[in-house]
Structure formats: structure tokens, C-alpha cells
VEXDREN-2710 file (C-alpha; in Angstrom, 1 decimal):
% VEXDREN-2710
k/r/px/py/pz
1/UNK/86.5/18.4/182.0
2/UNK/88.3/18.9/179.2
3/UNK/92.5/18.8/178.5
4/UNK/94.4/20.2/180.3
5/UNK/91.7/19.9/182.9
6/UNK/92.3/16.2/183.4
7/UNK/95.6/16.4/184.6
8/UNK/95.2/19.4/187.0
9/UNK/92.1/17.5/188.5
10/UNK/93.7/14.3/188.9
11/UNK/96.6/16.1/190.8
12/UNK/94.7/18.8/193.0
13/UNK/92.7/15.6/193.9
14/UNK/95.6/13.9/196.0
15/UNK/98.3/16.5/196.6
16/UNK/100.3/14.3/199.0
17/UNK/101.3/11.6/196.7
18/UNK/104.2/11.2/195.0
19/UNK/104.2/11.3/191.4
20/UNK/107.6/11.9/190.1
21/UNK/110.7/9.9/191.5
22/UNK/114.3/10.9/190.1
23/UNK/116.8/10.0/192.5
24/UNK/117.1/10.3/195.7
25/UNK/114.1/13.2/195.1
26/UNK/110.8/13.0/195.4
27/UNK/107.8/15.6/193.9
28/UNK/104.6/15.5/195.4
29/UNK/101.4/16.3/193.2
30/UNK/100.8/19.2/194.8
31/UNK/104.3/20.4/193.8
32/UNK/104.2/19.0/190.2
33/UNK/100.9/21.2/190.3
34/UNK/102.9/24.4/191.8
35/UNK/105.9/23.4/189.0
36/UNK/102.7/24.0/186.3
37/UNK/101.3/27.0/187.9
38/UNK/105.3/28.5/187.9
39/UNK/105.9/27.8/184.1
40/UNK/102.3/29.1/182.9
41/UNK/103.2/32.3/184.5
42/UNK/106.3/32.8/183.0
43/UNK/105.1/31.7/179.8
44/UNK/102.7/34.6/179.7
45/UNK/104.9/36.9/181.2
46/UNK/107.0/36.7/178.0
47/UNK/104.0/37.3/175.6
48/UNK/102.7/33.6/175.2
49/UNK/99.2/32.3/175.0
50/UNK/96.5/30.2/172.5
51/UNK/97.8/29.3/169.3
52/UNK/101.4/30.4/169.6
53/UNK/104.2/27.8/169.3
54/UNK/106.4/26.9/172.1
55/UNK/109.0/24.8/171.0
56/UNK/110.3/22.2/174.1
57/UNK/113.7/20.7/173.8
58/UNK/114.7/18.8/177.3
59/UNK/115.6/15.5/179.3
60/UNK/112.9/14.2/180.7
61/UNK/112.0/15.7/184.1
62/UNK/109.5/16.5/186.9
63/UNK/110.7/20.1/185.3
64/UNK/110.1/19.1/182.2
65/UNK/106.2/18.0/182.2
66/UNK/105.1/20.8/183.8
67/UNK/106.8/23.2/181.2
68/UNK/104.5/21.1/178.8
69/UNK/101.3/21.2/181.2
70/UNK/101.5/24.8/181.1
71/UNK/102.2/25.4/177.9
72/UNK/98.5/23.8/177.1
73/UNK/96.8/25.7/180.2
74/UNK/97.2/28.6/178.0
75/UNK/96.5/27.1/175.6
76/UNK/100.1/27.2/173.6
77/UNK/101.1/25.0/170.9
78/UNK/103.6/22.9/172.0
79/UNK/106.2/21.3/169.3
80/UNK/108.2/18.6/170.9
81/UNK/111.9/18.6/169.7
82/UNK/113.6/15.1/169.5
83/UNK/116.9/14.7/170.1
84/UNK/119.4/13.6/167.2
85/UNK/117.9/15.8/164.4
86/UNK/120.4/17.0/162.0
87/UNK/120.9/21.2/161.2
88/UNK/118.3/21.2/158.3
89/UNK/115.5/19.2/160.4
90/UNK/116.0/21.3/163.5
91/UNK/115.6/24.8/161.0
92/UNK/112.6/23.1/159.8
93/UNK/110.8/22.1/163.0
94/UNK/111.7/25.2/164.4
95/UNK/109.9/27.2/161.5
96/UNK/106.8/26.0/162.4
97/UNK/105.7/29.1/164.1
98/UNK/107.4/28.8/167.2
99/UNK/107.5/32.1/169.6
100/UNK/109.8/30.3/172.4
101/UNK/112.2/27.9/172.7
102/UNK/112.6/26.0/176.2
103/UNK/116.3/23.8/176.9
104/UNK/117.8/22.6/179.5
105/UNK/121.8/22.5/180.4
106/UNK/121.7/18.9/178.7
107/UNK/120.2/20.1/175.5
108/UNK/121.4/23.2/175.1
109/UNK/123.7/22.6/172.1
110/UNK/125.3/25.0/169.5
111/UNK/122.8/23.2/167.1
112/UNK/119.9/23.2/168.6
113/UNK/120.6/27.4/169.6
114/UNK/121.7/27.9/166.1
115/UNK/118.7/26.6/164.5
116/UNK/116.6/28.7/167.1
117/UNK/118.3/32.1/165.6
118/UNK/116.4/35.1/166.9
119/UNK/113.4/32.9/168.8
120/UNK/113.7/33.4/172.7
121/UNK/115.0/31.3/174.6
122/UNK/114.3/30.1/178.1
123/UNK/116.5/27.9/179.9
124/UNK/114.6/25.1/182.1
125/UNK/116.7/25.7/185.6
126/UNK/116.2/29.6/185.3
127/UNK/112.2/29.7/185.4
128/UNK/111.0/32.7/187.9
129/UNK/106.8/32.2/187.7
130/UNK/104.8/32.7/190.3
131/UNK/103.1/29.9/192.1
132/UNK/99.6/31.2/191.7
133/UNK/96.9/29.3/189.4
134/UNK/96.3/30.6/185.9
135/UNK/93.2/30.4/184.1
136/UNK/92.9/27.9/181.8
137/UNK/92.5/29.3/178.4
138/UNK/92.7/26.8/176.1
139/UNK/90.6/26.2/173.0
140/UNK/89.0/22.8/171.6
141/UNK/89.9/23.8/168.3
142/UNK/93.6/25.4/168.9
143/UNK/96.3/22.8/167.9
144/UNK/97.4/21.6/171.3
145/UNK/100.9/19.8/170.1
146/UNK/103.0/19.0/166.9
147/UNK/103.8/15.3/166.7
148/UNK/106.5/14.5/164.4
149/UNK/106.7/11.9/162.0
150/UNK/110.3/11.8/160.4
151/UNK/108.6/12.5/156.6
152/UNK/108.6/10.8/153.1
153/UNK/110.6/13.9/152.1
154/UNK/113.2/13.4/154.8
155/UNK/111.7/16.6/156.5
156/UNK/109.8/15.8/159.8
157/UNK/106.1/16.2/159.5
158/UNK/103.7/17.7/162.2
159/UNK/100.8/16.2/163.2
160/UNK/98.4/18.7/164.3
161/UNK/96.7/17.7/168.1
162/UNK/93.7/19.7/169.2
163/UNK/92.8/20.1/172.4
164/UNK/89.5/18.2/171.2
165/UNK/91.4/15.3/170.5
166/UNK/93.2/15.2/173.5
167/UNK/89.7/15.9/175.7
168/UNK/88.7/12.7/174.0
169/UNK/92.0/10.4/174.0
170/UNK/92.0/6.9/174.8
171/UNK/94.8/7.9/178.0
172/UNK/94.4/11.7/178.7
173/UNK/91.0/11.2/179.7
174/UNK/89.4/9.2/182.4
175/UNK/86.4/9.5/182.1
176/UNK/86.8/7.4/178.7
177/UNK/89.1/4.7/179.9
178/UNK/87.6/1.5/178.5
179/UNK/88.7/-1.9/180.5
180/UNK/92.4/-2.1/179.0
181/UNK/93.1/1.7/179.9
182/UNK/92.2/0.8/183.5
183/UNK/93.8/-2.3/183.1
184/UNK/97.3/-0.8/182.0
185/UNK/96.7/2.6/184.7
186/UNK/97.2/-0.2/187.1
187/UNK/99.8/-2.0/186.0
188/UNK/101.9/1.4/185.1
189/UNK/101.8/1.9/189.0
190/UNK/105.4/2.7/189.2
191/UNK/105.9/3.9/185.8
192/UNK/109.7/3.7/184.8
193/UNK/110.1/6.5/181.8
194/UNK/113.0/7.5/179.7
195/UNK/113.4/8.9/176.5
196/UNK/112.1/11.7/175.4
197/UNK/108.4/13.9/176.3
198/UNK/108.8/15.1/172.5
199/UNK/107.4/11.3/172.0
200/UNK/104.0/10.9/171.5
201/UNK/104.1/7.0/173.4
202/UNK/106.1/8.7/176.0
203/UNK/103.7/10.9/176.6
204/UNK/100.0/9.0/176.5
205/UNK/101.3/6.3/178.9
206/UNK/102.5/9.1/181.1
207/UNK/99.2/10.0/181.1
208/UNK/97.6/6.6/182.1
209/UNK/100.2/7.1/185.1
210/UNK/99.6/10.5/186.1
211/UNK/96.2/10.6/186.1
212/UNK/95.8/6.7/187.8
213/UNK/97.8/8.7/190.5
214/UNK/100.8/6.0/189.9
215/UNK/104.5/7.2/190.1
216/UNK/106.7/7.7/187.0
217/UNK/110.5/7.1/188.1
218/UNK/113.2/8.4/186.2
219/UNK/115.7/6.2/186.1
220/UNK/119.4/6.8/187.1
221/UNK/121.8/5.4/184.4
222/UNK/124.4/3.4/185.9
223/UNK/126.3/1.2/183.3
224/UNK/124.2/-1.0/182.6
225/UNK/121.0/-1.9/180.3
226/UNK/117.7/0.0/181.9
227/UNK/116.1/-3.3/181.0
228/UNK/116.5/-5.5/183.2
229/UNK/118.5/-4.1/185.6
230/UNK/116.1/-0.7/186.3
231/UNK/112.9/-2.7/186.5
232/UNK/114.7/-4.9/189.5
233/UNK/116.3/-1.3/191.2
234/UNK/113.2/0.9/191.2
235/UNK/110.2/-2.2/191.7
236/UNK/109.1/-0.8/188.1
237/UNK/105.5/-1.8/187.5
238/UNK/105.1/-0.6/184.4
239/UNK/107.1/0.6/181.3
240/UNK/107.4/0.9/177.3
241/UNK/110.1/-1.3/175.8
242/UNK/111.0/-1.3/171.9
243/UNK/111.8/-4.7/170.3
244/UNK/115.4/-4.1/170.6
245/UNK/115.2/-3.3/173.6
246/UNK/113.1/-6.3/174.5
247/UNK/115.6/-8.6/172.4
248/UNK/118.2/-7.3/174.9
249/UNK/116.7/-7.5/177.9
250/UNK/115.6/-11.6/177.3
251/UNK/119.3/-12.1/176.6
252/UNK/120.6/-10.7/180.0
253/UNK/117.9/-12.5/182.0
254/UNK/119.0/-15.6/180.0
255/UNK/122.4/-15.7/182.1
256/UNK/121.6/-13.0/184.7
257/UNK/119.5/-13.8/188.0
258/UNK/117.7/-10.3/187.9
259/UNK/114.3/-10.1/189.6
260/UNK/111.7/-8.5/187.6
261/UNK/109.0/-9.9/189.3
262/UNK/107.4/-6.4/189.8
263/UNK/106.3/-5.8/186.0
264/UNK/102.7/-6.1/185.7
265/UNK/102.5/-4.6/182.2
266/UNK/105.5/-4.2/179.8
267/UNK/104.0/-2.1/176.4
268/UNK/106.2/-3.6/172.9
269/UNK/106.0/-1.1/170.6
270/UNK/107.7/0.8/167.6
271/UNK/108.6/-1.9/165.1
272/UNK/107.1/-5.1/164.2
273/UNK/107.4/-8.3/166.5
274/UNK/107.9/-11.8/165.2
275/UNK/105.0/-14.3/167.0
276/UNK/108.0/-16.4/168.1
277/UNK/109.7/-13.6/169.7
278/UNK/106.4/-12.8/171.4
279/UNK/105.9/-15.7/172.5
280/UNK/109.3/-16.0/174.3
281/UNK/108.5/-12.9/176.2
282/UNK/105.8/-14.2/177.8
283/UNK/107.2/-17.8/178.4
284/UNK/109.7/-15.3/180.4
285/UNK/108.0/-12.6/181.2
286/UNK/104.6/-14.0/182.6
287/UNK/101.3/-12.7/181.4
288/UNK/102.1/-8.9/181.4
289/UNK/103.4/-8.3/177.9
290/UNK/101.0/-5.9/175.8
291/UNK/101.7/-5.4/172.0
292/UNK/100.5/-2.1/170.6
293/UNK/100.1/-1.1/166.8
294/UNK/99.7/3.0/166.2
295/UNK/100.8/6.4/164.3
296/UNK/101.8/9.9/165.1
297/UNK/98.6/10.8/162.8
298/UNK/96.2/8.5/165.2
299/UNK/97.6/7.8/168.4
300/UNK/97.3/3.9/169.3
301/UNK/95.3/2.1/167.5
302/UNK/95.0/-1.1/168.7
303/UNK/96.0/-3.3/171.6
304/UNK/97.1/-7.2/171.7
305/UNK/96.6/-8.0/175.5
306/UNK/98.0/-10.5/178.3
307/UNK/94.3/-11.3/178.0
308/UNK/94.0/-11.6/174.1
309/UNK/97.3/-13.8/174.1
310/UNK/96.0/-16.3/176.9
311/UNK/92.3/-16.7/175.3
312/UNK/92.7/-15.5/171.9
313/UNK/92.5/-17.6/168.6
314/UNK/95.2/-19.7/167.1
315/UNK/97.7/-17.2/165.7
316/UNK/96.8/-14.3/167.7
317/UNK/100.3/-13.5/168.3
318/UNK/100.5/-12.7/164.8
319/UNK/97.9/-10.1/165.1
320/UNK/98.4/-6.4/167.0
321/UNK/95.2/-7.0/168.9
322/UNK/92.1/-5.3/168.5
323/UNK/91.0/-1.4/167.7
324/UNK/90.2/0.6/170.6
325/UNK/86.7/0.9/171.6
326/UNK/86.3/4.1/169.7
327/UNK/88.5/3.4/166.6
328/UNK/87.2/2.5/164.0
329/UNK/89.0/0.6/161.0
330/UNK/88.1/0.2/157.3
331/UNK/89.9/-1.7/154.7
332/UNK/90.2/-0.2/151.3
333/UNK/92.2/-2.5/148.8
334/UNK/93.1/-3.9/151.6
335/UNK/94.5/-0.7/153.1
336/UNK/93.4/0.3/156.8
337/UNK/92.1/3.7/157.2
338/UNK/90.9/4.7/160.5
339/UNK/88.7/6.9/161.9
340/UNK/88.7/8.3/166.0
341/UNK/88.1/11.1/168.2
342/UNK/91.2/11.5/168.5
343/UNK/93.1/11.5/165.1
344/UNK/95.2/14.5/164.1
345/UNK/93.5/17.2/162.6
346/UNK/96.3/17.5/159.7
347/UNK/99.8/18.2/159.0
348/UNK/100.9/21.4/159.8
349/UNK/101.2/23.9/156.8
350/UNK/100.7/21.0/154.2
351/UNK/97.5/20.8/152.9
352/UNK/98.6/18.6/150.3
353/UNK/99.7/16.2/152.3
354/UNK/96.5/16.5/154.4
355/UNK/94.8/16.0/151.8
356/UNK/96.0/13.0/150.4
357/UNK/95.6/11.6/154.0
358/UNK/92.6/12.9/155.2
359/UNK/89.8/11.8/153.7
360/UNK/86.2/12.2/154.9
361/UNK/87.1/12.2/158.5
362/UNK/89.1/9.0/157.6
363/UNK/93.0/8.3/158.0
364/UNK/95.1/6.4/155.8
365/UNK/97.6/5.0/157.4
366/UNK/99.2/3.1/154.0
367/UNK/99.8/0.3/156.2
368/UNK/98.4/-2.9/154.6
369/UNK/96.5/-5.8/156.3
370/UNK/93.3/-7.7/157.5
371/UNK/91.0/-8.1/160.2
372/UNK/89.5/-11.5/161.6
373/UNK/86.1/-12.7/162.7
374/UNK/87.0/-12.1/166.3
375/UNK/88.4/-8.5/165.5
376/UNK/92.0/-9.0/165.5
377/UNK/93.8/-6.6/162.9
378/UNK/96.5/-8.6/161.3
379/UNK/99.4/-6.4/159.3
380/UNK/100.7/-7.8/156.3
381/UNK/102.8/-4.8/154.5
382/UNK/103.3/-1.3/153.9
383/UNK/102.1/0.9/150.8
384/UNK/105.1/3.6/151.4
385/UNK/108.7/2.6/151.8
386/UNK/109.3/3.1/155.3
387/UNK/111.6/1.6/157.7
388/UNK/111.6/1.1/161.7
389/UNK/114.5/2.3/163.0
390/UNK/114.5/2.3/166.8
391/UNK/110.5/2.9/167.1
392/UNK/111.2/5.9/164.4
393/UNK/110.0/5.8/160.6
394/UNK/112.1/6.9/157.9
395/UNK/112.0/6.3/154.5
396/UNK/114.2/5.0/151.8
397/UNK/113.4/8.1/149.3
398/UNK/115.5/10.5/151.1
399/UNK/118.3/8.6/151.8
400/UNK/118.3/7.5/148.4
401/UNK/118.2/10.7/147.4
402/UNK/121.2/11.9/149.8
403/UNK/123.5/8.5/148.9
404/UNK/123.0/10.0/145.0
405/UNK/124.2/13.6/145.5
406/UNK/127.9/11.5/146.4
407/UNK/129.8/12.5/143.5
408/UNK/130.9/8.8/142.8
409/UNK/127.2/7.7/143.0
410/UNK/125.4/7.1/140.2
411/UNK/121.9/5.6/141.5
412/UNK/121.1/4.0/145.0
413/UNK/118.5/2.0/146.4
414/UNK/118.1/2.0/150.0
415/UNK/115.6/-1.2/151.6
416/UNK/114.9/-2.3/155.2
417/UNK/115.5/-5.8/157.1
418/UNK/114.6/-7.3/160.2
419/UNK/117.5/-6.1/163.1
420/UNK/117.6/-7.7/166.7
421/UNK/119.4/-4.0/167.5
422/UNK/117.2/-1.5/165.8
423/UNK/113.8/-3.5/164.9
424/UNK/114.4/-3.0/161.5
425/UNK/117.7/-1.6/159.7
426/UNK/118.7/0.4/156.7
427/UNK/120.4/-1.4/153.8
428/UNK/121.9/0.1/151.3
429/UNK/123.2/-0.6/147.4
430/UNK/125.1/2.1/145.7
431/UNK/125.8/1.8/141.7
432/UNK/129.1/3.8/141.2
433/UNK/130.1/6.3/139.0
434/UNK/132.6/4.8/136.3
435/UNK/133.7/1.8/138.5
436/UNK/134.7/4.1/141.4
437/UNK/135.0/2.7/144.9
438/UNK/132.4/5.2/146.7
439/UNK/133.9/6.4/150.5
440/UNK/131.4/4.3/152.5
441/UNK/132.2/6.7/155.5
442/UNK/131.6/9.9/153.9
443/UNK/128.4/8.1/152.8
444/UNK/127.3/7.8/155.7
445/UNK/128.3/11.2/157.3
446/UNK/126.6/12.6/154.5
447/UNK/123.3/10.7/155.2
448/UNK/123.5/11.5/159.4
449/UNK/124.3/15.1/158.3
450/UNK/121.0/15.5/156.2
451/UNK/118.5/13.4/157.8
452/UNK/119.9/12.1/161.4
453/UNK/121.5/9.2/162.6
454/UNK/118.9/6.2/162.3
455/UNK/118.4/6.7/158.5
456/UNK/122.2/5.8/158.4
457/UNK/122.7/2.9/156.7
458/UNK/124.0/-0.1/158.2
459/UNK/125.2/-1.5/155.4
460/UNK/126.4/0.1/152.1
461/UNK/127.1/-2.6/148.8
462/UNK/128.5/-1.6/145.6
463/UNK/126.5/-3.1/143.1
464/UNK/127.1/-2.8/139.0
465/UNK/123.1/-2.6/138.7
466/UNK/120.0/-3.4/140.5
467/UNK/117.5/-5.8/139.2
468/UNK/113.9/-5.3/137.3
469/UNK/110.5/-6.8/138.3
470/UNK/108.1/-7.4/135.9
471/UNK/106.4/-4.2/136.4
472/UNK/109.3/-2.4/134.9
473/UNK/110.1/-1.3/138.3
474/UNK/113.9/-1.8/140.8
475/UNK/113.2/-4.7/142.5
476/UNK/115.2/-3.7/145.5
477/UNK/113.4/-6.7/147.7
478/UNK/115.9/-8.9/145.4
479/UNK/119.1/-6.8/146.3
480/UNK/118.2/-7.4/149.6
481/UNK/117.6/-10.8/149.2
482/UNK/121.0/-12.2/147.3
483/UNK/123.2/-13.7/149.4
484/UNK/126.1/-13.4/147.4
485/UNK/125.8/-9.0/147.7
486/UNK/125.2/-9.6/151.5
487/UNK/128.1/-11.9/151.9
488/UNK/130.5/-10.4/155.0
489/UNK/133.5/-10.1/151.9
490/UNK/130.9/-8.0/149.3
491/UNK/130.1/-5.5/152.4
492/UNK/133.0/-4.5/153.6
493/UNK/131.7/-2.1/156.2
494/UNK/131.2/-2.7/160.2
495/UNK/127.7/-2.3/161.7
496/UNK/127.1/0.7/163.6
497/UNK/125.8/-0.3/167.2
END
């Protein structure tokens, strides 16, 4: 039992049950299955099968998963599109050898459809499949889905799946579900998801729900913050929360009575978490907060439990747990590179950049750190300059790049903080051109146009100059770190929220 085979399993094996909540509506399994049957037949019927690209740009739905289940029954390569990328990123994605392109009314946009040029393509609401089973024709070795990473170059990056990897991932299969899999299928009962299925989170802890025959409810927006206020409507069992998002949601139950008594596992991911701030979660929270460290090149790679955080070792919470059972981690120089069943097979059409990252069967993830005598992987830096920004990585080098091609630019250095909003934010220091006053606004619209909105900056300081380290090298941790350039007067410009 391979993937897709999981999932079609898992849901001919209890068709009664509910597994999609959106509203007032309900979809059985058996329907979801019937939804997957529907799009793999229309898929074909318009030329598609293994090892061509469907492109998938939609809200999440019941709709919506199938369209991506039987994509990978015929063994299609499905490329997630995120929402928010600017023109040039969508061309790019796009250009990956896509043969389809699937939206719905909500993402439709002149954008996205201009990007697309000549590629087909098929609106969500308007798919006329038959209901019958299709044969299952995917490959082990055919690239089951691009993941993006946001790339150093500003240009997303696609992580090549196989269906391999997916047959042996730590969520999409069962039959390899060690203790803490189990653990969290359970807990993500009534699994409350939002977002986006182009995200590769999104996605495996859909899995763990789907195929633990648990529920994942959609949640209506009505005003307020999902978190808390969600969790206490729908009885939510289970969810994904970034730190931001976590920041907020302690803050409303600080002066707000809501009940949130049904969470049995809450999943912190995206951007780092301070042990402090951990630690208030769980005085809060109860013993259901799980920390997770990972990459769109490896999946997750290691869990911090309710478990680890009860029994653990002094300082745990400043660990991100410990590998899964079949990762494997190897410090080079103090750099982890890992190794699993399930790690991308390479970047699509980059074989530099595969190169340079996989090595021997290895991963580098140019993430720095250190592992303990009970296991417990402990980060301590990053070899790349690469910033959180709401559970996405971007890097300074492009924006950098795009602050400098402002005509009253001369250099810029871009660096990342610690943000209660965003994880981490995007600081920036411009050196102007000739004592010019540099239009912070068409700074940043010039920045969103390029690269998207979380590589904006949040802040933008004119600086005469930036300093030197001793290596000869901008020491732009030192920018960051003068008080008097990130004084309220020297900034001039109001956060974006």
C-alpha cells in the first residue's frame, strides 16, 4: 500500500464518517472518495497523467483535496500555488512544466490567469468527471508534488516529492506511524485547518487526520481571531498554530473567558520559539503543546512533545525535540545534515542547487546546532541569511538586491529580528545616493512587487554607512543592534500589521 493508496484505503474503509466539516455542510468519506474519483476523470479526460504538472491554486476545501488526491492517482505532478506571490514568482512557478492549471472563484485573479498564459485552465466549481474509480497509475519514482521554498535568489524553489517518499512519510502512511504519529492522529480528532493545501504542514497533518479517520473543519471567519475563538466554536481537537499566531491567541485568553478545553494537541511551528514563551503556553494551555522543527527539502524533522516537556531534561524547552524514528541527523562543523526516507529527491530543474545540497543521500539543511546525550537537537544559528516571516523563509539577498535597483539607493543591507506579529521581521538599512531622502513607500512597493509581501520590510533606516567586522565583512548584526538607528525618531516609517 503505497501513496495514494493510503488515503483511498483509509476512506473506502469507513464511508459513513464524516471527514470534512465546512459550515453547515457535511462530506462523508465515501463522498470525499466519489469527489476523487470525479476530478481523476476529468483530469484524464483533458490529456493528464504520470509526470505531467498540474498546477493547483485554491481555498481550502473538501473540493480542493480531492482535486489534489486525483491528481496523484494518476500519477500527476502536482505544484501547489501559494497565495501572495508577486507577477515574476507566479511566471516562474508556473514554468515548471505545468500542463493544467486548477482555481477557484476565490483565486481566480488577473494575476494568477495572466501568469498562466496559454496553460488550460479548469475552474474548481465547473468539474464534470464521472464518479467511477480510476486505476491508480502512479509511479514510485515520478515526482509526486513541488514544494516551494521562497529561494536564496528570491525565485521560489521546488522541492521534488516522489511518490517513494510519500509511501514512506512519517504522516501519509500508517503503517509507519511511530508512537507520536498515533499520538497526534488522536489528538487532531477534529482537525481545524486553514491556510493554504499548497503548504506542505498543511498538508502532512491533514494526513494524520484523514487517514486516523478524524474530521478536518473548515473554519467560518467571523471577525474575530481563529485562535481562540474557532477552537471554542467548532470543539477543535487539533490544529497548527504559528508563533504569531500563538502570541495572539495567549493575549485574548489573558482577558477573554474562551473555553478551549477541547485542544488535545496544538502543533507550533514556522519560526523559532523562545523557552519562555513555551513555557507560558503550556502554563495556559495544559500539556498539549507540540513544537516541531522541519524543511520543505525534509518534511518534519523532529518533534518536542507534551511528553518531552513534562519528563525531559533541564532546558528541554530550548531544544525542538528529538529526530523522528527514521531521521537521521549528522553534524558537520556543527551543521545538521539529515538523512530519511522521505527527503526531497532535488530541486526541480536545478541541479546546481541539488547539488550543493544533496550529498550522498544526505541533506544540508544550513541550519546550525547540537544534539544532547538524551537526543534532543538544539538550534543555535543559520549558515544562510534567511528570515521567518509568518512560517515562510526569505532571504535578505534579494531584497537587498531589490532595495538597490531604487535609483536613490546606493547599498542596503537587509537583517531579521525577533517579531510577536510575524515570528521574525525584515529590517532594513538603506545608504542613499548623494544624501537623498530615499521614498520609503515606493521602497517597499518595489520590494512586494518583486518578491511578495512578507519580504517587505518593516522597517527601512537611512544610514550614511554600515559597519565592518573584523573579517572585512558588513556587520549588519550591529545595524540591527544600535539603538540610536532603531530609535522611533531615526525610523520614520509605521509597521505594516
Amino acid at each position: 500500500m503505497g501513496f495514494p493508496g493510503s488515503v483511498l484505503d483509509a476512506l473506502r474503509s469507513s464511508p459513513g464518517r464524516t471527514v470534512f466539516e465546512q459550515g453547515d455542510r457535511s462530506v462523508s468519506r465515501g463522498e470525499l472518495l466519489e469527489l476523487i474519483w470525479r476530478w481523476a476523470n476529468a483530469l484524464r479526460e483533458a490529456g493528464l497523467g504520470p509526470g505531467q504538472g498540474v498546477a493547483i491554486c485554491t481555498a481550502v476545501s473538501p473540493e480542493a483535496f480531492a482535486v489534489h488526491m486525483g491528481a496523484h492517482v494518476l500519477g500527476c505532478r502536482v505544484v501547489g500555488v501559494r497565495p501572495g506571490y508577486a507577477a515574476g514568482q507566479l511566471a516562474h512557478v508556473l514554468g515548471m512544466g505545468v500542463e493544467a492549471l486548477v482555481v477557484d472563484r476565490s483565486t481566480a485573479t488577473p494575476e494568477l490567469l495572466a501568469a498562466a498564459g496559454t496553460i488550460p485552465v479548469m475552474p474548481l466549481e465547473e468539474c464534470a468527471g464521472e464518479r467511477l474509480p480510476v486505476e491508480v497509475t502512479a509511479r514510485p519514482d515520478g515526482v509526486a508534488a513541488l514544494n516551494f521554498t521562497s529561494g536564496s535568489t528570491g525565485r521560489p524553489k521546488g522541492c521534488a516529492i516522489t511518490y517513494r517518499a510519500l509511501g514512506e512519510h512519517w504522516a501519509w502512511q500508517p503503517r509507519l506511524w511511530s508512537p507520536v504519529a498515533r499520538e497526534l492522529a488522536g489528538a487532531f480528532e477534529r482537525y481545524m485547518v486553514f491556510g493554504t493545501l499548497a503548504s506542505m504542514v498543511v498538508m502532512e497533518f491533514l494526513a494524520l487526520c484523514v487517514l486516523g479517520e478524524g474530521t478536518a473543519v473548515i473554519p467560518e471567519e467571523d471577525g474575530r481571531p481563529l485562535f481562540p475563538y474557532a477552537i471554542e466554536r467548532h470543539g477543535i481537537t487539533g490544529s497548527i498554530i504559528t508563533v504569531p499566531r500563538l502570541h495572539g491567541m495567549l493575549e485574548v485568553l489573558r482577558d477573554e473567558p474562551v473555553d478551549v478545553g477541547s485542544l488535545r494537541g496544538l502543533m507550533v511551528s514556522g519560526s523559532p520559539l523562545s523557552p519562555d514563551r513555551l513555557a507560558a503556553a503550556v502554563r495556559r494551555l495544559g500539556p498539549v503543546v507540540y513544537q516541531g522543527y522541519g524543511q520543505t527539502e525534509a518534511g518534519s524533522i523532529s518533534m518536542l512533545t507534551p511528553g518531552d516537556i513534562a519528563r525531559g531534561p533541564e532546558g528541554v524547552l530550548a531544544s525542538v525535540g528529538r529526530p523522528h524514528p527514521r531521521v537521521e541527523i549528522s553534524l558537520r562543523d556543527g551543521e545538521i545534515h539529515v538523512r530519511s526516507p522521505y527527503l526531497m529527491a532535488g530541486y526541480w530543474a536545478d541541479e546546481a542547487e541539488t547539488r550543493d545540497t544533496l550529498r550522498d543521500g544526505w541533506l544540508r539543511t544550513r541550519d546550525l546546532g547540537h544534539l544532547d546525550e538524551d537526543g534532543f537537537l538544539y538550534l543555535t544559528g543559520r549558515t544562510r541569511d534567511a528570515i521567518m516571516v509568518n512560517a515562510m523563509v526569505v532571504y535578505a539577498g534579494p531584497i537587498e538586491v531589490a532595495l538597490a535597483r531604487h535609483p536613490d539607493v546606493m547599498e542596503a543591507y537587509v537583517v531579521g529580528a525577533p517579531d510577536d506579529r510575524a515570528g521574525e521581521a525584515v529590517h532594513a538599512f538603506v545608504v542613499p545616493v548623494d544624501g537623498r531622502e530615499p521614498d520609503r513607500e515606493a521602497l517597499r512597493a518595489l520590494v512586494r512587487a518583486e518578491l511578495g509581501a512578507d519580504s517587505v520590510p518593516q522597517t527601512i533606516t537611512t544610514v550614511s554607512g554600515v559597519p565592518v567586522a573584523a573579517s572585512g565583512k558588513p556587520d549588519k548584526a550591529a545595524l540591527l543592534s544600535d539603538p540610536t538607528l532603531l530609535s522611533d525618531r531615526s525610523l520614520r516609517i509605521r509597521r505594516e500589521h
